[in-house]
N, C-alpha and C positions, 0 to 999 in steps of 0.2 A: 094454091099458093100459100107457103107459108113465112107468113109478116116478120117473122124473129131471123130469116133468113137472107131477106133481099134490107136496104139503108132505109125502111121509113121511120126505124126507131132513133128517135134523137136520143147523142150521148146521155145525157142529164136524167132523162127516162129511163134508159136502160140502167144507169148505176143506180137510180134508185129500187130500180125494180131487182135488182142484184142483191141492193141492201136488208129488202123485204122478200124472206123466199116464200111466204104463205101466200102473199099480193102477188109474188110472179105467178104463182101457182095458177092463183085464180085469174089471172091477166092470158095466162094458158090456154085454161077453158073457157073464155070466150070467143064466141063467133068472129070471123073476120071481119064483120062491118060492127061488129061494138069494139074490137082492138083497136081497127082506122081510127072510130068516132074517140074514142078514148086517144088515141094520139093526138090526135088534133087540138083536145080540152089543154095538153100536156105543153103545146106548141105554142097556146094562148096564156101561157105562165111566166109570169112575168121577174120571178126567181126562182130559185133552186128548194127554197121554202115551202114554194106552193106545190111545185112537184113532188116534193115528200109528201105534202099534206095531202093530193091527190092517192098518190100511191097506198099513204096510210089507210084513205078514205076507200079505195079498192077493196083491202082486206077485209073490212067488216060486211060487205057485201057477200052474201051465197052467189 
């Protein structure tokens, strides 16, 4: 199954991840259960702020 294909991405996530193409990248190559679990942290944000700060926080991760 691939996640970027069926609705679990929430809009707010998706344009930040749009905004960030190195974070998409590596949002990419994660496993399906750390993209879900990662959705989920995204879902528990409480603005649009924190899901950039997520997002940003993505990128510095290998």
């Amino acid at each position: 199954m691939n996640i970027l294909n069926n609705d679990e991405i929430p809009v707010g996530l998706s344009m930040a991840l749009a905004e960030n193409l190195n974070a998409m990248e590596k949002f990419g190559r994660m496993t399906e259960s750390e993209q879900k679990e990662f959705i989920s942290r995204s879902r528990n944000a409480e603005s649009k702020q924190e899901i950039r700060n997520l997002v940003s926080d993505l990128e510095k991760f290998s």
